[in-house]
C-alpha positions as CSV (number, residue, x, y, z in Angstrom):
1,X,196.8,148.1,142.7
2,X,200.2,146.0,142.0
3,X,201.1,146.2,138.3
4,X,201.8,142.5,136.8
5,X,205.4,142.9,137.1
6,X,204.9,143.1,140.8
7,X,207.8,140.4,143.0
8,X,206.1,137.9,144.3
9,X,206.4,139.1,147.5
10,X,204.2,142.0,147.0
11,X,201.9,139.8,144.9
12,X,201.5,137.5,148.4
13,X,200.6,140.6,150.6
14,X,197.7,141.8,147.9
15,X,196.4,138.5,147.9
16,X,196.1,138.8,151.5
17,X,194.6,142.2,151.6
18,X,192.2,141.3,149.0
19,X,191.1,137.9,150.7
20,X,190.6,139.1,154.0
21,X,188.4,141.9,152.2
22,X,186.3,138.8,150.9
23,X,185.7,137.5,154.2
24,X,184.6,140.9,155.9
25,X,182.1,140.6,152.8
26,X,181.1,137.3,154.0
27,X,180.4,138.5,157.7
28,X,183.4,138.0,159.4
29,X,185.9,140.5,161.0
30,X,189.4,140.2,160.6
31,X,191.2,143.5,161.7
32,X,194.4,144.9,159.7
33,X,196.7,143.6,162.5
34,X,195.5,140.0,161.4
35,X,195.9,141.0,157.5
36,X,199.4,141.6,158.8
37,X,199.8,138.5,160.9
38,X,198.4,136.2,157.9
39,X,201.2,137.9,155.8
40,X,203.6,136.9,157.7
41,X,202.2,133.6,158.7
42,X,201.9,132.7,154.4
43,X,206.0,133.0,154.7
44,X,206.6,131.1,158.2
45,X,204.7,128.1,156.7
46,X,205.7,128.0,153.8
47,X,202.8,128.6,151.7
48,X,204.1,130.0,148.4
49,X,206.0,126.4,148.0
50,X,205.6,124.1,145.1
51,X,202.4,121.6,144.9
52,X,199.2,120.9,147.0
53,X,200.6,121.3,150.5
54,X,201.1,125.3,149.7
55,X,197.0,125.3,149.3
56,X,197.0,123.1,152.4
57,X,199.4,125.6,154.1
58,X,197.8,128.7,153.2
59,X,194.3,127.0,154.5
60,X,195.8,126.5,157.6
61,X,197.8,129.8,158.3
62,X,194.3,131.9,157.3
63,X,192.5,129.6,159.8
64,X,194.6,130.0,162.4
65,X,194.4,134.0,162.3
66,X,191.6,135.2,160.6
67,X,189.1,133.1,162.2
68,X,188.2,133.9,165.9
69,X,185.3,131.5,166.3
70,X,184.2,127.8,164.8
71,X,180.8,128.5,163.8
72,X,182.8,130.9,161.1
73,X,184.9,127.8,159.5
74,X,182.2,126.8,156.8
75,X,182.4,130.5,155.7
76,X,185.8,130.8,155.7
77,X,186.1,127.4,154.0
78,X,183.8,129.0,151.2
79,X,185.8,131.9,150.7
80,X,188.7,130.0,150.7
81,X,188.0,127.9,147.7
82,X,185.9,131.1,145.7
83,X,189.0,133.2,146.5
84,X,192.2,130.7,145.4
85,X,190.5,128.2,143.6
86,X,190.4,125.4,145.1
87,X,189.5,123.8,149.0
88,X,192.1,122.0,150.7
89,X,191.3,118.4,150.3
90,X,193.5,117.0,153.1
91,X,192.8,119.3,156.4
92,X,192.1,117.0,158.3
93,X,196.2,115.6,158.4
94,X,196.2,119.1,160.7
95,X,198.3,122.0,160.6
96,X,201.6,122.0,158.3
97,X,204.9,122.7,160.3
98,X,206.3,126.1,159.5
99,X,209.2,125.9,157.1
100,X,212.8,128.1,157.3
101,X,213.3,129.9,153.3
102,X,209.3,130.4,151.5
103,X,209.3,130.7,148.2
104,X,206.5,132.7,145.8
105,X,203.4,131.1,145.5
106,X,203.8,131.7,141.5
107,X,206.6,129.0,141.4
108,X,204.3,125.8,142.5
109,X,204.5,122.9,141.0
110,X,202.8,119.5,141.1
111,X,204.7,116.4,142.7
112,X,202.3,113.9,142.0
113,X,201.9,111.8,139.3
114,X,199.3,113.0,136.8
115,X,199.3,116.4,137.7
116,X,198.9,119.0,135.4
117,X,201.6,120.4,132.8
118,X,203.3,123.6,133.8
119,X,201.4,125.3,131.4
120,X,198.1,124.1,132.8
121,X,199.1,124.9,136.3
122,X,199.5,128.6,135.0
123,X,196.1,128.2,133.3
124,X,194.4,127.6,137.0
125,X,196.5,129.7,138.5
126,X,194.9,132.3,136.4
127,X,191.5,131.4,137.3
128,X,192.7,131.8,141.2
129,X,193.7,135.1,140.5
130,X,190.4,136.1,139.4
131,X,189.8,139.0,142.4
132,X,193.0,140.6,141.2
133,X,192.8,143.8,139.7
134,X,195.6,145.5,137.7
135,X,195.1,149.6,137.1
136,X,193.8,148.9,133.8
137,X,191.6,146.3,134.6
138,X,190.5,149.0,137.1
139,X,190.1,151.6,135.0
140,X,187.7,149.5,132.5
141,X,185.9,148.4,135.4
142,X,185.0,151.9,136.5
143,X,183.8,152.5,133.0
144,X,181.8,149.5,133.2
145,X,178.0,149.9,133.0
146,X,177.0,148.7,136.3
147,X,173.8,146.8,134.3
148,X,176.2,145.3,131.9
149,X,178.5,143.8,134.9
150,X,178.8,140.0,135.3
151,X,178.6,138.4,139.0
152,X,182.4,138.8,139.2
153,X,182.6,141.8,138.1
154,X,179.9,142.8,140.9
155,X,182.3,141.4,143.1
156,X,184.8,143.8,142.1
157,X,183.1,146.5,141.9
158,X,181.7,146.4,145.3
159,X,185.3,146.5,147.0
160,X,186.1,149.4,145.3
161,X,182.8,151.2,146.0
162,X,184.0,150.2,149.9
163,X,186.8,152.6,149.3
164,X,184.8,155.6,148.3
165,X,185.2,158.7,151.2
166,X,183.3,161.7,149.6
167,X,184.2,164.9,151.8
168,X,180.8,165.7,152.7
169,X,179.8,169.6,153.3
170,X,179.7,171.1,156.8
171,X,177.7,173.5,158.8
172,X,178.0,175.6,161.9
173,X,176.8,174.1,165.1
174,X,174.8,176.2,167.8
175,X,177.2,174.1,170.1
176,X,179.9,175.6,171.0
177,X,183.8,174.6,172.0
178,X,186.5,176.1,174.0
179,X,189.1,178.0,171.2
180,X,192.4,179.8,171.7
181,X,190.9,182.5,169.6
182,X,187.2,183.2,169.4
183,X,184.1,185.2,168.6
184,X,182.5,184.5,172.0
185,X,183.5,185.2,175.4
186,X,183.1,181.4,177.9
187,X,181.8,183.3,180.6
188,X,181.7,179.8,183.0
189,X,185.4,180.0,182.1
190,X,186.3,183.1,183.2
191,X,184.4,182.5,186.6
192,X,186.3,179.0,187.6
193,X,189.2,180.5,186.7
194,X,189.1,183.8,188.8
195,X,188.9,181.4,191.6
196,X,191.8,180.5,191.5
197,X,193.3,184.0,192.0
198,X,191.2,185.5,194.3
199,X,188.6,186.7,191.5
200,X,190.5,188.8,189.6
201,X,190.2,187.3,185.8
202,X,193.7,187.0,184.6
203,X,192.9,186.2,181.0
204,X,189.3,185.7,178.9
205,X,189.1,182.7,177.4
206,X,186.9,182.4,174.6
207,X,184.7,179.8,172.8
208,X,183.4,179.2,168.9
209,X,181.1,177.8,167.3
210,X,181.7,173.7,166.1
211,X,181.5,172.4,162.6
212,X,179.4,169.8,162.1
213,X,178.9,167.6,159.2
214,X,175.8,167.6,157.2
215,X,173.4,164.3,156.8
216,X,173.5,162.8,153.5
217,X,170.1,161.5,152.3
218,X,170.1,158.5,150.1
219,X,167.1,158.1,147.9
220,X,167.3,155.4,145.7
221,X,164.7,153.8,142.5
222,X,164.0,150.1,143.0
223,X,161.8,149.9,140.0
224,X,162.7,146.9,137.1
225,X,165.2,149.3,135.1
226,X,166.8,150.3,138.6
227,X,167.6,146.8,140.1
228,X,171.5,147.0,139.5
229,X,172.4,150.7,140.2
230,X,170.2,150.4,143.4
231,X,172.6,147.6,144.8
232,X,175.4,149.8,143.7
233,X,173.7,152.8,145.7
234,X,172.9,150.3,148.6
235,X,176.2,149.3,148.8
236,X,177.5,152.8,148.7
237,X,174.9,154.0,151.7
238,X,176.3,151.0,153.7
239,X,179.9,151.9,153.0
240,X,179.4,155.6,154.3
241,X,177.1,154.5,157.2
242,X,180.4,152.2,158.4
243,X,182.3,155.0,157.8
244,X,181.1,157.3,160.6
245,X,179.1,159.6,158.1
246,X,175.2,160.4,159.0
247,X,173.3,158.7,156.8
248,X,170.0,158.1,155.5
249,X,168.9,155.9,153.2
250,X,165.5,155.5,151.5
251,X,164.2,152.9,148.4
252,X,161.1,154.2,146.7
253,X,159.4,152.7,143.7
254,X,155.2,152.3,144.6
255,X,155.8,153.6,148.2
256,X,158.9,155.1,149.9
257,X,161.0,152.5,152.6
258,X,163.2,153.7,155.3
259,X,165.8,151.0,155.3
260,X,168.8,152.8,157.1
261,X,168.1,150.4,159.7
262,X,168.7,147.3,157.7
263,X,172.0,148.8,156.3
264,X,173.2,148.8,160.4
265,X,174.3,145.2,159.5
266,X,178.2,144.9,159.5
267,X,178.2,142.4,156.8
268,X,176.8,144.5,153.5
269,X,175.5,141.0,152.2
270,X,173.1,140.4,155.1
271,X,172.2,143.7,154.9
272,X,171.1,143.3,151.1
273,X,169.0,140.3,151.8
274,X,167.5,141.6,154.4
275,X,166.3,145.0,152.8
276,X,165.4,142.2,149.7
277,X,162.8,141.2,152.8
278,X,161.3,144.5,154.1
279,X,161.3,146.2,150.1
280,X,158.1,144.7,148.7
281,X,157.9,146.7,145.8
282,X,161.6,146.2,144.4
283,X,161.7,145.1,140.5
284,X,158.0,146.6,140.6
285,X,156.5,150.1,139.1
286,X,157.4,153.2,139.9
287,X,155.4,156.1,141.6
288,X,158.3,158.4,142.1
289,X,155.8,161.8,142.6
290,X,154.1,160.0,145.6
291,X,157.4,158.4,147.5
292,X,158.7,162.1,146.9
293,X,155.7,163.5,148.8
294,X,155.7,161.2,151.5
295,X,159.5,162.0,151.8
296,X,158.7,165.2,152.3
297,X,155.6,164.9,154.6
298,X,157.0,162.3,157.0
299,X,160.6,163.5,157.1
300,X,160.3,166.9,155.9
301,X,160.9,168.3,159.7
302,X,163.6,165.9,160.1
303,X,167.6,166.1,159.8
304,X,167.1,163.6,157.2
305,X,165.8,166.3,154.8
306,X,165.8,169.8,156.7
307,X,170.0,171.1,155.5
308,X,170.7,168.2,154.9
309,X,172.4,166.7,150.8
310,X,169.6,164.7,149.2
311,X,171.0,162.0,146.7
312,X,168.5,160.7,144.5
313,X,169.1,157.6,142.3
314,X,166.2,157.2,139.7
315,X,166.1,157.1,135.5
316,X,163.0,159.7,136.2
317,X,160.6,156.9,134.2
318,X,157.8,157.7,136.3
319,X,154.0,156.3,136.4
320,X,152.8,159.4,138.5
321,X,151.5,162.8,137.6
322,X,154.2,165.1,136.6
323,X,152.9,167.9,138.7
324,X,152.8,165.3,141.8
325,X,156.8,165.0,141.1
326,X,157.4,168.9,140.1
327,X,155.7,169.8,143.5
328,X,157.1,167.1,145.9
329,X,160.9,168.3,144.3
330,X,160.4,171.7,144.8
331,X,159.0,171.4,148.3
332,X,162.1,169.2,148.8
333,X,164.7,171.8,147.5
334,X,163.3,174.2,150.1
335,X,164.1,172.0,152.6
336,X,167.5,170.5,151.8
337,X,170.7,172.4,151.8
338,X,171.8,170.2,148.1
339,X,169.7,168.1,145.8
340,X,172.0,165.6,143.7
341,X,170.3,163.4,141.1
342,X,172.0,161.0,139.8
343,X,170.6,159.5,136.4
344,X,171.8,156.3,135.0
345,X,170.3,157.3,131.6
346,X,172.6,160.4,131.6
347,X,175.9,158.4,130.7
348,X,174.6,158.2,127.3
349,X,176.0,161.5,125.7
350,X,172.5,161.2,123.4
351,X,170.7,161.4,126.3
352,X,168.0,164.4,126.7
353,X,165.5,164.8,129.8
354,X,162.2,164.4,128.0
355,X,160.4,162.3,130.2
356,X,157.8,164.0,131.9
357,X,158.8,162.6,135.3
358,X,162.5,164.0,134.7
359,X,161.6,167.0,133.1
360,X,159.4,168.1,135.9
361,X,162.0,167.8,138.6
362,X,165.0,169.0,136.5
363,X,164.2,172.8,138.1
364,X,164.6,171.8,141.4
365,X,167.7,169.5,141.1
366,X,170.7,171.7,141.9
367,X,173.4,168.9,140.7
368,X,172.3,166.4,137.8
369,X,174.6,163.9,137.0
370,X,175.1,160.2,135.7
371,X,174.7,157.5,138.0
372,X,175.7,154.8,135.7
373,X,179.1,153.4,136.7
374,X,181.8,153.5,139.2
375,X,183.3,156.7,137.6
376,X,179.8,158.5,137.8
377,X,180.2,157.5,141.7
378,X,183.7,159.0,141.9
379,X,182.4,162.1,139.9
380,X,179.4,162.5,142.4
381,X,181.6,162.6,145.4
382,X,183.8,165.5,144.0
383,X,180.7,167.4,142.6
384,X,179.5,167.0,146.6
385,X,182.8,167.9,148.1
386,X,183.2,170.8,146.9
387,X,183.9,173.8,149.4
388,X,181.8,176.5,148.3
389,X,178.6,174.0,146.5
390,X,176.6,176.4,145.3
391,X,173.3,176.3,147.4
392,X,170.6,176.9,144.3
393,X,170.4,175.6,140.7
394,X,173.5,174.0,139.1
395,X,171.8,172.7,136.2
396,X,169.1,174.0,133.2
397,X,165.9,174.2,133.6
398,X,164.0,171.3,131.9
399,X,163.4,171.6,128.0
400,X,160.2,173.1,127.0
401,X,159.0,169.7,124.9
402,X,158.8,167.3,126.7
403,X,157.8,163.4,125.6
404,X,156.1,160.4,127.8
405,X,157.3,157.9,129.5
């Protein structure tokens, strides 16, 4: 992030950034070569000159490149006026004409009578500059509870979850690939090439085994108490899916839901509503023994669960039988190469594992963490990129009193 010191020059190109990162949040698609072209389109025009016509001006230079079709302009209108404040009022009068020498878009100033005082001017211009995060804001943000967060701060949030790249662990392949240097002898490729000099092998080339990444397995609590870390988790899921990483992602609360379809949906937003559609039991109870068993039975032979890093999101408040949980878990830690659970209950230092639910898994979680805030995320993708994870039993086994939910 640009400290508030910034010139206004860099301030312009991290209101671009940012902006165009609203509208891929609204559904559309702008690429970073037209980020780059509405940068320099902002200074062609004009549009960090004094008064109305630079809001006018900047309308018209993000039209102009960061839309590609016309059924988009009522969403880019919308982001227009969330992002900087305001809509432009007098679009119809068409496109400005690019100017010689722009000027920062910090030194406008109303021409027209009854405009604002300077002072009031800086007063909206602060509210227009309300997606802008400095490193401390940042920094307060991540510590944020994400039940505690406003809209806005939601808003935030979810463009810095967008940037988290956990290095996820790898396995060995049975494919193989040609290699300079190798364990295995490519037998086809000694034969071709011995053609080519009358059958007599001139040198061996060899072949090793690929790397390939392991799946990571979403499982995330949609009961009452979950509602804001699951969108958090959600977005996260969609953010690695879009990414290029395997994923899977699962909601359970009643009954377990696949919806790694649903999170296929380029624009994260659509993809919420629509898994708001196919969930029926989100803000309801919680059953977290049975949606672990039918994880397990329906997808137990699957890459979704067999070596593959299970992430379960859940405050372990749990309805079921304790020994339906304790078993389901410990099926599932056979199965899985990693179990991470991430409890938003656990950024509370005071915090103990005494529900019955939580204390029955505890012994076959291998990584039990908080899940609370952005930092918790960032913490979680370390703990999961590490080289050498260890494969069983990170954490204690649960404490020998345990309460009820």
């Amino acid at each position: 992030m640009i400290a508030p010191s910034a010139s206004p020059t860099e301030v312009t190109g991290r209101a671009c950034v940012e902006f165009v990162a609203l509208l891929r949040d609204r559904g559309l698609q702008p690429g970073p070569e037209q980020t780059v072209a509405f940068y320099a389109a902002l200074h062609l025009v004009g549009a960090d000159s004094a008064g109305p016509p630079g809001i006018r001006q900047m309308y018209w230079a993000g039209r102009a490149v960061l839309v590609s079709h016309r059924h988009h302009y009522p969403v880019y209108d919308r982001a227009f006026a969330d992002f900087f404040g305001g809509s432009p009022t007098d679009a119809q009068e068409g496109p400005p004409t690019p100017k010689a020498v722009p000027t920062s878009i910090h030194e406008r100033e109303d021409a027209a009578p009854g405009t604002p005082t300077p002072r009031a001017a800086d007063a909206d211009d602060e509210q227009a500059d309300n997606a802008r995060l400095v490193p401390s804001e940042v920094q307060l943000l991540k510590e944020k509870s994400f039940g505690a967060m406003t809209p806005e701060e939601r808003r935030r949030a979810a463009a810095l979850i967008r940037r988290l790249r956990p290095d996820l662990p790898r396995r060995r392949s049975r494919r193989q690939q040609p290699a300079t240097v190798g364990r295995y002898l490519h037998v086809r490729g000694l034969l071709r090439g011995s053609l080519r000099t009358d059958g007599e092998p001139m040198r061996l080339p060899r072949r090793r085994q690929r790397f390939r990444e392991r799946p990571l397995t979403l499982v995330i609590d949609v009961s009452g108490s979950m509602a804001p870390y699951a969108k958090a988790l959600l977005r996260f899921g969609h953010a690695l899916m879009h990414a290029g990483h395997r994923v899977e992602v699962f909601t359970c609360g009643v009954h377990l839901t696949r919806v790694t379809d649903a999170l296929r949906k380029v624009s994260v937003d659509a993809a919420l509503r629509h898994i708001g559609g196919v969930v029926d039991d989100w803000d309801g109870g919680t059953l977290l023994g049975t949606s672990m068993r039918e994880l397990v039975e329906r997808h137990g032979g699957h890459s979704a669960v067999r070596g593959a890093l299970i992430v379960v999101c859940s405050d372990g408040l749990d309805r079921d039988d304790p020994a339906t949980l304790g078993e389901a878990m410990r099926n599932l830690s056979r199965r899985a190469h990693h179990v991470v659970w991430l409890n938003p209950l656990k950024g509370d230092p005071r915090y103990r594992p005494l529900a019955r639910g939580m204390a029955a898994a505890l012994p076959h979680i291998d990584t039990f963490l908080p899940g609370h805030n952005l930092a918790s995320l960032e913490n979680m993708c370390r703990a999961i990129a590490t080289r050498h994870m260890p494969r069983r039993k990170a954490v204690s086994h649960a404490p020998a009193h345990a309460t009820t939910d």
